[in-house]
BARO-769379 format. One record per residue (C-alpha): x, y, z. Coordinates in steps of 0.25 Angstrom, whole numbers, m for minus. Example, Ala and Ser with C-alpha at 12.3 -4.5 7.8 and 13.67 -1.06 7.14 Angstrom:
2
<node><X>49</X><Y>m18</Y><Z>31</Z></node>
<node><X>55</X><Y>m4</Y><Z>29</Z></node>
END
This chain:
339
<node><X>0</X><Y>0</Y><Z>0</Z></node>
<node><X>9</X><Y>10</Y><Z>m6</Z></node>
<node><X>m2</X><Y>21</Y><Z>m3</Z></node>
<node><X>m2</X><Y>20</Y><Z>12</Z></node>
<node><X>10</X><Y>30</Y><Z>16</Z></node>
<node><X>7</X><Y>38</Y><Z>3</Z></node>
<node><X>m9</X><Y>41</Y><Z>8</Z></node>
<node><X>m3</X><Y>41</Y><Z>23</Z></node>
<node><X>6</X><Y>52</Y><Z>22</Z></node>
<node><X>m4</X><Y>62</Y><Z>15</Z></node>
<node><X>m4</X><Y>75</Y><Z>23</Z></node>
<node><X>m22</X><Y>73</Y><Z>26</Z></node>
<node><X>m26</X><Y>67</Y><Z>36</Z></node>
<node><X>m41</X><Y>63</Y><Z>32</Z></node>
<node><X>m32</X><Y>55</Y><Z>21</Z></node>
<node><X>m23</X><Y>48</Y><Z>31</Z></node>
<node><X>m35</X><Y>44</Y><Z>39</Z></node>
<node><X>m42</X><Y>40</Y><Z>28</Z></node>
<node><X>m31</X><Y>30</Y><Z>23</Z></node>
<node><X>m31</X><Y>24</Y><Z>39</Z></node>
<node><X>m44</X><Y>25</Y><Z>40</Z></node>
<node><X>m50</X><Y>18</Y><Z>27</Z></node>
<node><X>m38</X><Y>10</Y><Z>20</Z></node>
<node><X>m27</X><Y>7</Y><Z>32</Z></node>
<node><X>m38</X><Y>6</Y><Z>43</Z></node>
<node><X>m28</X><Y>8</Y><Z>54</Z></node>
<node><X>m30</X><Y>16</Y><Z>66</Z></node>
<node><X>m22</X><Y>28</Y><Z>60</Z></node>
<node><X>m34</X><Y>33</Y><Z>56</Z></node>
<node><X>m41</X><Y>35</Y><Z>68</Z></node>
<node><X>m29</X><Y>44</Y><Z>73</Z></node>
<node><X>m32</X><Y>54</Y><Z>61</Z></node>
<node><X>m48</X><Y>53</Y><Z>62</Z></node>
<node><X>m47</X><Y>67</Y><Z>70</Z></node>
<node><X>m34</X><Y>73</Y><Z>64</Z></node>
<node><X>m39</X><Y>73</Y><Z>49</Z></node>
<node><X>m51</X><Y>83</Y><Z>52</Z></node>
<node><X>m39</X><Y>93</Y><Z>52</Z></node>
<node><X>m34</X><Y>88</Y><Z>39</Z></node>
<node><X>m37</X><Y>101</Y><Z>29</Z></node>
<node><X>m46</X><Y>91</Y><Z>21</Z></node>
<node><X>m55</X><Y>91</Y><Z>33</Z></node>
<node><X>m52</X><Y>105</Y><Z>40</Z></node>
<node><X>m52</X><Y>115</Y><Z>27</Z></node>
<node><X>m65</X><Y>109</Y><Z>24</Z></node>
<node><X>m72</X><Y>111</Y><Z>36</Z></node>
<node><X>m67</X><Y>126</Y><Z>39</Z></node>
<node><X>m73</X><Y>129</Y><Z>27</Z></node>
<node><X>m88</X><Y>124</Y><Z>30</Z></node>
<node><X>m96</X><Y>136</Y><Z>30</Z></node>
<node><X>m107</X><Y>138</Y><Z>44</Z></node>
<node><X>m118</X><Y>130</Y><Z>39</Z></node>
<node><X>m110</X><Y>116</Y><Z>35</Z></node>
<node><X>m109</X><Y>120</Y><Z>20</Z></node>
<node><X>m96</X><Y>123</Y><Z>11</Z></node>
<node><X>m95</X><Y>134</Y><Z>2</Z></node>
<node><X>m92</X><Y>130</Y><Z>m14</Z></node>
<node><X>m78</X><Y>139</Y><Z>m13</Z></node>
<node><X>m73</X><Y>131</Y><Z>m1</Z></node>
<node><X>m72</X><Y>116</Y><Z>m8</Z></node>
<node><X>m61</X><Y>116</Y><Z>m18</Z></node>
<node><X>m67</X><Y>120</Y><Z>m34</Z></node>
<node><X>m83</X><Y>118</Y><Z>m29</Z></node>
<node><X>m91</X><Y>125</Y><Z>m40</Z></node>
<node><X>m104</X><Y>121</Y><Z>m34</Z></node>
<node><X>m115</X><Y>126</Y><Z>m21</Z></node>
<node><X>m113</X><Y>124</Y><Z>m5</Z></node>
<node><X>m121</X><Y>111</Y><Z>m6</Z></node>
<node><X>m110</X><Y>105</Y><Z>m14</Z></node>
<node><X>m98</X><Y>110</Y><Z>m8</Z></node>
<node><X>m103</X><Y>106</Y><Z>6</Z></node>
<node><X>m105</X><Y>92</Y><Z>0</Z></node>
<node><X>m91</X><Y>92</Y><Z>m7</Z></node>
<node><X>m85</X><Y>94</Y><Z>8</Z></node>
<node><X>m94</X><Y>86</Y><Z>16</Z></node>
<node><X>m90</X><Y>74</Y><Z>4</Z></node>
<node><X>m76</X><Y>79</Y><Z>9</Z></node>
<node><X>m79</X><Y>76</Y><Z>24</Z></node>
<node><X>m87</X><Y>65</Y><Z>22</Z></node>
<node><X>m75</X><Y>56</Y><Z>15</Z></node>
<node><X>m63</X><Y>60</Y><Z>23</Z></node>
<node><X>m71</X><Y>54</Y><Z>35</Z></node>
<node><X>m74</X><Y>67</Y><Z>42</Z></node>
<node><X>m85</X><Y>61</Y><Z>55</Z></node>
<node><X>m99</X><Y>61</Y><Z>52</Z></node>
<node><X>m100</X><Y>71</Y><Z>63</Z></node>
<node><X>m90</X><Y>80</Y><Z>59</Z></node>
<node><X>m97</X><Y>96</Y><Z>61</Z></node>
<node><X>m92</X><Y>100</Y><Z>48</Z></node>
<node><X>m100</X><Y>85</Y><Z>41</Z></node>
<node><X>m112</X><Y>89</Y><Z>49</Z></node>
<node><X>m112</X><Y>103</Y><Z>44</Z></node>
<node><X>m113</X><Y>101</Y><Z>31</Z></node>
<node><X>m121</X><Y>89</Y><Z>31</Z></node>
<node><X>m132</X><Y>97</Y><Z>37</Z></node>
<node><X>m128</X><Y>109</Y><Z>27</Z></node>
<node><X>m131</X><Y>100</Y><Z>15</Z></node>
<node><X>m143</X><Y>93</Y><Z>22</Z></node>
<node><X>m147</X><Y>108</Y><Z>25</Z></node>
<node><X>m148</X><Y>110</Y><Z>9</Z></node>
<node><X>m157</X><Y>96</Y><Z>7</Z></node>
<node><X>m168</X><Y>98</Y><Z>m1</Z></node>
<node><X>m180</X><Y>91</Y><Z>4</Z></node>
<node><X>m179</X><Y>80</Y><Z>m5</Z></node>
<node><X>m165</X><Y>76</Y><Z>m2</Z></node>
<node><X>m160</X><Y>83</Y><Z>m15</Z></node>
<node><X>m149</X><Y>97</Y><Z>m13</Z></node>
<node><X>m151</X><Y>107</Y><Z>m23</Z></node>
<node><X>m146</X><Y>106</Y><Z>m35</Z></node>
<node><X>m135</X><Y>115</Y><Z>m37</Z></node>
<node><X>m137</X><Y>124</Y><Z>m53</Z></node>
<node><X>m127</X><Y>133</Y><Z>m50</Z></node>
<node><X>m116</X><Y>123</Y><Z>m55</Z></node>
<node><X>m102</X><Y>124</Y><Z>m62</Z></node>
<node><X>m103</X><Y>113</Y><Z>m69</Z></node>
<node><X>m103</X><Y>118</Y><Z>m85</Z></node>
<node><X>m114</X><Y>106</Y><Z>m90</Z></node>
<node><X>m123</X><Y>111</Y><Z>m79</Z></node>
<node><X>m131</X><Y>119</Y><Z>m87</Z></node>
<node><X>m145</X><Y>112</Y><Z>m86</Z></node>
<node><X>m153</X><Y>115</Y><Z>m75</Z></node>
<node><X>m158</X><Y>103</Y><Z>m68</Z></node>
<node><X>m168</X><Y>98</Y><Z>m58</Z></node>
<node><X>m161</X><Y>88</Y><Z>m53</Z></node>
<node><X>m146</X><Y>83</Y><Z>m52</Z></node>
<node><X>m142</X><Y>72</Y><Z>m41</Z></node>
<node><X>m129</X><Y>79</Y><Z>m39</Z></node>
<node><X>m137</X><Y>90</Y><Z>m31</Z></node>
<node><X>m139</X><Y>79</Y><Z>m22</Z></node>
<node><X>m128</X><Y>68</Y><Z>m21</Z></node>
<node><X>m117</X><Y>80</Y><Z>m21</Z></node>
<node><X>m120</X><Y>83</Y><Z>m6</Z></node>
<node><X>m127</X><Y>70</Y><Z>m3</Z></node>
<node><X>m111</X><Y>64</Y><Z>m7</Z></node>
<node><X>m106</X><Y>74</Y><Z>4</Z></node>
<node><X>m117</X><Y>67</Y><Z>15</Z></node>
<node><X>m115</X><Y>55</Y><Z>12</Z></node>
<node><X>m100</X><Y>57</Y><Z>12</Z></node>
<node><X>m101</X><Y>63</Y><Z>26</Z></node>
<node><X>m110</X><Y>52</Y><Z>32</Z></node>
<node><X>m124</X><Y>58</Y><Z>31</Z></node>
<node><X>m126</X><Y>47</Y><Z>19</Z></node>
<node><X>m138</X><Y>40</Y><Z>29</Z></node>
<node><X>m143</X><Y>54</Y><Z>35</Z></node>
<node><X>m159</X><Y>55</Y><Z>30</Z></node>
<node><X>m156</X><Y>67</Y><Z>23</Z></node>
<node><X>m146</X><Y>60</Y><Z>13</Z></node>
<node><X>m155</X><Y>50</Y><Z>11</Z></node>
<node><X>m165</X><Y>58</Y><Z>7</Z></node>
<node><X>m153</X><Y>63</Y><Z>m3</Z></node>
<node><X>m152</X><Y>50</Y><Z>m6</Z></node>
<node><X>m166</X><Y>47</Y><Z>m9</Z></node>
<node><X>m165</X><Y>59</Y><Z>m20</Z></node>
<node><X>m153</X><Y>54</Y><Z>m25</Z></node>
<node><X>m158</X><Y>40</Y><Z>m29</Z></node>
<node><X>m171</X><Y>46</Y><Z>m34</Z></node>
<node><X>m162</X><Y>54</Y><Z>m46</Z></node>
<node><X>m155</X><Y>42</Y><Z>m51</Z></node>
<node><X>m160</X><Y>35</Y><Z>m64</Z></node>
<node><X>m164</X><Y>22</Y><Z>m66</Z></node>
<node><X>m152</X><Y>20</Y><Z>m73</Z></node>
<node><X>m145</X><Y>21</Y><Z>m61</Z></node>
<node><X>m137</X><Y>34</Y><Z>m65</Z></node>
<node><X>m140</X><Y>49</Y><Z>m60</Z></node>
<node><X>m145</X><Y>59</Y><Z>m72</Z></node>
<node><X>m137</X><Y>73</Y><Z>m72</Z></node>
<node><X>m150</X><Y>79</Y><Z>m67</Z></node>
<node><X>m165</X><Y>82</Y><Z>m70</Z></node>
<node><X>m169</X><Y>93</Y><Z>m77</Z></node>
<node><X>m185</X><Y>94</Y><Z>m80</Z></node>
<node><X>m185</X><Y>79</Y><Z>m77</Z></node>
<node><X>m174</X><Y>77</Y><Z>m90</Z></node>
<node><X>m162</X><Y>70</Y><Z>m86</Z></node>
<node><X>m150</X><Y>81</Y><Z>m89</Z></node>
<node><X>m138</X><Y>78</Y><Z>m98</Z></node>
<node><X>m127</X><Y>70</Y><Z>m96</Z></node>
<node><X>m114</X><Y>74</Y><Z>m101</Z></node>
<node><X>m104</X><Y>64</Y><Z>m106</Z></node>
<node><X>m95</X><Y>64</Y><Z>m95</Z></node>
<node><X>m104</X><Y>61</Y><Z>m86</Z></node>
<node><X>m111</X><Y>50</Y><Z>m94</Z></node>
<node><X>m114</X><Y>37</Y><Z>m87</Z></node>
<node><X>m115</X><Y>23</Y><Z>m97</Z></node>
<node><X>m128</X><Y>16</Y><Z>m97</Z></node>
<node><X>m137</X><Y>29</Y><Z>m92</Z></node>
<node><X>m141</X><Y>38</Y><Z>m102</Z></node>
<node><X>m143</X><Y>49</Y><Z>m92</Z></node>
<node><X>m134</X><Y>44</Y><Z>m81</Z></node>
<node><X>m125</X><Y>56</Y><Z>m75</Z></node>
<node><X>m112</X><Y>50</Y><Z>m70</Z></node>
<node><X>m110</X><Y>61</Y><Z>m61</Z></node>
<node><X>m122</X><Y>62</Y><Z>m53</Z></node>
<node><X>m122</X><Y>47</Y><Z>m54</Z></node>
<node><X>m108</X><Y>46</Y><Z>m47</Z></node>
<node><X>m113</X><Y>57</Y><Z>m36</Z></node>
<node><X>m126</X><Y>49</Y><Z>m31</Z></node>
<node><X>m120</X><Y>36</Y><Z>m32</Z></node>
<node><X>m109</X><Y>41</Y><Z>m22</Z></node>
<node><X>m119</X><Y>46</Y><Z>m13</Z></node>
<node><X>m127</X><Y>33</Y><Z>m14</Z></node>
<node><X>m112</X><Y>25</Y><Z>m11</Z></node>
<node><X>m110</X><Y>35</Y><Z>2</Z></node>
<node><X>m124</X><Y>29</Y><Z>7</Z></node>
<node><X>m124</X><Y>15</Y><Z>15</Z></node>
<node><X>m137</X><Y>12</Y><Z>10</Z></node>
<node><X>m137</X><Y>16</Y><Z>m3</Z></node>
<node><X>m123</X><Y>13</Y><Z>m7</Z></node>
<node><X>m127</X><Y>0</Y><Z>m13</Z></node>
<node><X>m138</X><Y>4</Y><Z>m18</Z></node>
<node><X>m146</X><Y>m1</Y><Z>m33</Z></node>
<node><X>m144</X><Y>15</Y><Z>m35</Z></node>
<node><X>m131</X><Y>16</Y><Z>m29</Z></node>
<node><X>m125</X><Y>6</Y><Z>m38</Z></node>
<node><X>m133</X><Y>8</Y><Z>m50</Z></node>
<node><X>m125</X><Y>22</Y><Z>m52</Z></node>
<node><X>m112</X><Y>16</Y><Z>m49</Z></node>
<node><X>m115</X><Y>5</Y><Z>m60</Z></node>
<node><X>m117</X><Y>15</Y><Z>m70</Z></node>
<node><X>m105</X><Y>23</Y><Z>m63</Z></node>
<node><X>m95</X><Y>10</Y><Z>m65</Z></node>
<node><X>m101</X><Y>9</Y><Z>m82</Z></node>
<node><X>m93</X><Y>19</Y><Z>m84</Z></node>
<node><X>m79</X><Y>14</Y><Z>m87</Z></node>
<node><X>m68</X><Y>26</Y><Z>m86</Z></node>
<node><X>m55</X><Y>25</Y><Z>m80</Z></node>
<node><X>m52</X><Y>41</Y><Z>m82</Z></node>
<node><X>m39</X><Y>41</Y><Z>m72</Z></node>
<node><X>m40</X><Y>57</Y><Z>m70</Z></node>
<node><X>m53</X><Y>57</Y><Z>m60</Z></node>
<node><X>m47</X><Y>45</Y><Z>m51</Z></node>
<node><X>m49</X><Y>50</Y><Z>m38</Z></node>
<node><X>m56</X><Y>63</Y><Z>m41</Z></node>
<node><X>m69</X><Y>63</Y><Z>m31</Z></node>
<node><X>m57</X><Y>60</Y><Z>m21</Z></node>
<node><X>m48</X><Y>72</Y><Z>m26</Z></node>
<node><X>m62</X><Y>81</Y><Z>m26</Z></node>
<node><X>m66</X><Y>78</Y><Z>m13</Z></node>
<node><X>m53</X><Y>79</Y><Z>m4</Z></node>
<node><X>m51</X><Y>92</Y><Z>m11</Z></node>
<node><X>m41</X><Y>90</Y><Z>m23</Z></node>
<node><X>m51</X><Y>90</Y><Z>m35</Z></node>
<node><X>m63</X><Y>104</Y><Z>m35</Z></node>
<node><X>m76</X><Y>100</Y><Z>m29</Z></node>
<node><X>m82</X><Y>106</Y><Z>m44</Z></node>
<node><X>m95</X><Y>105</Y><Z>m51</Z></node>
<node><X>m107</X><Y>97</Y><Z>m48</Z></node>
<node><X>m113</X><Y>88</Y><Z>m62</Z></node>
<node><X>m98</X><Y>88</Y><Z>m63</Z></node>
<node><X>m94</X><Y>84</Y><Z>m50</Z></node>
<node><X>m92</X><Y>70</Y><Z>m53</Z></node>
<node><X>m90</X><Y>73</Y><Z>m69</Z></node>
<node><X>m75</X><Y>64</Y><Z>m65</Z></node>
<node><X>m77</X><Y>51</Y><Z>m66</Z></node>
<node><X>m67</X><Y>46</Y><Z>m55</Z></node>
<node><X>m67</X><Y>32</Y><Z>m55</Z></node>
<node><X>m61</X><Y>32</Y><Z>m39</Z></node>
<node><X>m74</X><Y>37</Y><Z>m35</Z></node>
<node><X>m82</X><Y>27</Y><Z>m43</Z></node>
<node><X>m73</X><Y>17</Y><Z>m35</Z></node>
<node><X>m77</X><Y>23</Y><Z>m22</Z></node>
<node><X>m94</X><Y>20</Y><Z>m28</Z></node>
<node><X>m89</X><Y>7</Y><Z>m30</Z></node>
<node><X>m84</X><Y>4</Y><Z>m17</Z></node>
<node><X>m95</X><Y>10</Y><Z>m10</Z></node>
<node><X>m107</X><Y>4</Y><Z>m20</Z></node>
<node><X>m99</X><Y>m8</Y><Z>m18</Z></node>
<node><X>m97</X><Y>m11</Y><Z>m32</Z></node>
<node><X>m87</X><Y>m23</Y><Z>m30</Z></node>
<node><X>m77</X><Y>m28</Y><Z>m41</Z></node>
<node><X>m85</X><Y>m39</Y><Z>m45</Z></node>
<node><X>m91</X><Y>m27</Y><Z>m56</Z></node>
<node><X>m80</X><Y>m24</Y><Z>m67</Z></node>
<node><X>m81</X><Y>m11</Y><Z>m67</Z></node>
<node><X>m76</X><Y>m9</Y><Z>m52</Z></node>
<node><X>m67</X><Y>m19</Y><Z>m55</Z></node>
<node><X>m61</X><Y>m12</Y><Z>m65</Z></node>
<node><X>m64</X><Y>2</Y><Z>m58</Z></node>
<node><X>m52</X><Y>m5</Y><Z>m46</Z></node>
<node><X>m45</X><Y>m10</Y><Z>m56</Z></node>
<node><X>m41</X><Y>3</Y><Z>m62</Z></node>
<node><X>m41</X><Y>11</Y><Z>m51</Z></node>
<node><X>m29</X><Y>1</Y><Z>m45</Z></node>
<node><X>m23</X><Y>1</Y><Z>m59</Z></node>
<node><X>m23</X><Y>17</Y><Z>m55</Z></node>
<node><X>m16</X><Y>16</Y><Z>m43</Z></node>
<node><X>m1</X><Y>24</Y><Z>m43</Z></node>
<node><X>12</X><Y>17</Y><Z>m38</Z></node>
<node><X>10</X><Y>22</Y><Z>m28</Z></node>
<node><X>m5</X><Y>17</Y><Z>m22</Z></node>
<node><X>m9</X><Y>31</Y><Z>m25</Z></node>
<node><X>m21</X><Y>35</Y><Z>m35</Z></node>
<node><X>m14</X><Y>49</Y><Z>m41</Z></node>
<node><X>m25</X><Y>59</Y><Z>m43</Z></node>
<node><X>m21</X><Y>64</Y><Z>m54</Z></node>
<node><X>m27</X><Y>77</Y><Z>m55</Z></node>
<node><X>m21</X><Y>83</Y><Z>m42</Z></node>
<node><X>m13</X><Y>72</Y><Z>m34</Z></node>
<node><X>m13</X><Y>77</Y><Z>m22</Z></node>
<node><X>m28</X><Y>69</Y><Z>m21</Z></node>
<node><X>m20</X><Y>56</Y><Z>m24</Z></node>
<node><X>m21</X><Y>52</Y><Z>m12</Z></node>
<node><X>m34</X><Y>54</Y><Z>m8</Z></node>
<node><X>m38</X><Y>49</Y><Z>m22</Z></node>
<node><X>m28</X><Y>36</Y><Z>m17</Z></node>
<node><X>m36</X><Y>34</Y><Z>m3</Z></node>
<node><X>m49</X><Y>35</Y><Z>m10</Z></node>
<node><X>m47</X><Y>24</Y><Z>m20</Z></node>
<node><X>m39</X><Y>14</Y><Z>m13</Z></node>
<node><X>m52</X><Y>15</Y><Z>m2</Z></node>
<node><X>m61</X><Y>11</Y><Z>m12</Z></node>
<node><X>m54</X><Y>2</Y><Z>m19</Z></node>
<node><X>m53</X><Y>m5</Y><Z>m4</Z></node>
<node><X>m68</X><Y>m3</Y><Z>m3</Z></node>
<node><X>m71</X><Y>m10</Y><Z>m16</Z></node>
<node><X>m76</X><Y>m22</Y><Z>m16</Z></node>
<node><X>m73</X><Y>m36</Y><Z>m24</Z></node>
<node><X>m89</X><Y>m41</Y><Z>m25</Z></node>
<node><X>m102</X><Y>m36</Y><Z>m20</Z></node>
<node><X>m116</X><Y>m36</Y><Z>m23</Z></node>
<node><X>m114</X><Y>m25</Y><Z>m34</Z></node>
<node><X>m120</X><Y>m27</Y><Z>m47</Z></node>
<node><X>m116</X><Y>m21</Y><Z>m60</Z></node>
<node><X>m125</X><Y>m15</Y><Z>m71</Z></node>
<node><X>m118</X><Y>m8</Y><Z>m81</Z></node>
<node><X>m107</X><Y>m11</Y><Z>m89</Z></node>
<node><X>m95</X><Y>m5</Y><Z>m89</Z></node>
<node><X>m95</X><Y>5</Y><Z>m101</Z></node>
<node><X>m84</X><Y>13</Y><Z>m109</Z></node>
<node><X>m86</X><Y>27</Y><Z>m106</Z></node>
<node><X>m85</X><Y>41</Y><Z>m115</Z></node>
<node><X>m91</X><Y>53</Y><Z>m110</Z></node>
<node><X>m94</X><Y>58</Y><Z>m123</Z></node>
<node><X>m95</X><Y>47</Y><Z>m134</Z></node>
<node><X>m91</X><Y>52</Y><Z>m147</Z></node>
<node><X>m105</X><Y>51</Y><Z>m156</Z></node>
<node><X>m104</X><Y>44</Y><Z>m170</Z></node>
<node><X>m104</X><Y>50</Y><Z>m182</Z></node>
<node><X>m117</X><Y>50</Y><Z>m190</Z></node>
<node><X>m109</X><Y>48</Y><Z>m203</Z></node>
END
């Protein structure tokens, strides 16, 4: 285990105890659990929270959007270094986002977007809503009544294909655009899918779920190995990647945080797919026992800890089923000539 001292001698502290706590399981971690709140990760964050639990846009790194989604982008934050569940600044915000619930367990949808394709007004789009559920469910409200009724809304937009549309506009399914194409639905939204089926994997009872693991079967039809996102939910979270747009927000298709699905959906490697998804991530690993990220590596090993966790986590059969072939993918197929 080459990456041992490597990811041990990392000057953060909410790393350290994650490695100790989640791949070594040795006792070290428990002499950090209190030291790592004062790692800058944790601390910076925190000091920036404004009086009623939220975060403004310009205090998380490159955020184009509102409050509701920067507060959700910091409590995700919290929620995966492990901050405790009864931590003032994960209660805070919790109640913020809770405070911004509409009735029917929706957020608002945010129009005022960066995003250059959102020119389309819509009713409806499930990121309004799996955006800050993620942040909820990251933190440990996943079970809280008030998620579920998120939830509830949640699985009541997906298709019967099993993807999520981009959004609803005057009851018409809106465009998809190539990049964000999912094979085997004709108007399946790969981002807005990826978002709900990672709420749905944060959720003990609906992780495993018909719905659940329908997305991430039309998830996994999709085969692309693009090497440059390997790591980049990771890199965006912890701080090395902007917290930008919002139909764009999982416009990378980052193929570490599709193994993270599998692992939790428990999509084992009896499927192909998965088992080819492993295969190549290992075939990635450096000399070293490190992932690089190689748009900034300074995330390299963050990006590392992430991937040799769920690669721990996956499992070699379950009662996963498959229904979707594996299918080569191009986001804009060239159209054939009439003549």
């Amino acid at each position: 285990m080459s990456w041992v001292p490597l990811l041990l001698t990392d000057h953060s502290t909410c790393l350290r105890y994650l490695v100790h706590k989640n791949l070594l399981n040795d006792s070290e971690a428990e002499e950090l659990r209190n030291f790592r709140l004062n790692d800058p990760l944790i601390k910076d964050l925190t000091i920036r929270q404004l009086p009623d639990g939220s975060w403004a846009p310009a205090s998380i790194y490159g955020h184009s959007q509102g409050k509701i989604q920067a507060t959700a982008q910091a409590l995700t934050r919290l929620g995966y270094l492990e901050v405790p569940f009864g931590h003032e600044s994960v209660r805070r915000a919790a109640e913020y986002l809770f405070s911004q619930q509409k009735p029917d367990g929706s957020w608002p949808l945010i129009e005022n977007s960066n995003d250059s394709e959102d020119k389309e007004h819509y009713d409806i789009m499930s990121l309004q809503t799996s955006i800050p559920l993620r942040g909820l469910a990251e933190s440990g409200y996943s079970e809280d009544p008030r998620s579920m009724r998120a939830y509830e809304w949640l699985l009541n937009q997906q298709m019967e294909d099993g993807a999520w549309p981009t959004g609803i506009a005057k009851g018409v399914y809106g465009y998809v655009a190539g990049y964000r194409r999912i094979p085997h639905s004709r108007w399946g939204c790969r981002s807005n899918t990826t978002a709900a089926v990672t709420c749905l994997s944060l959720n003990q009872k609906l992780r495993k779920s018909t719905a659940a693991r329908r997305g991430l079967d039309l998830l996994l039809g999709r085969e692309t190995r693009e090497r440059t996102p390997l790591g980049y939910d990771i890199a965006r979270l912890v701080g090395y990647e902007p917290s930008t747009g919002f139909i764009t927000y999982y416009a990378r298709f980052d193929n570490a945080h599709i193994l993270k699905l599998c692992s939790r959906l428990e999509a084992g490697l009896h499927d192909p797919r998965v088992k080819n998804l492993v295969e190549y991530t290992i075939q990635e690993q450096g000399s070293f026992g490190l992932w690089e990220y190689l748009p900034n590596p300074q995330a390299t090993k963050w990006v590392t800890y992430d991937i040799l966790y769920n690669l721990s986590q996956i499992m070699p059969t379950s009662d996963w089923e498959t229904l979707e072939p594996q299918t080569p993918f191009q986001p804009y197929p060239k159209k054939r000539k009439r003549y």
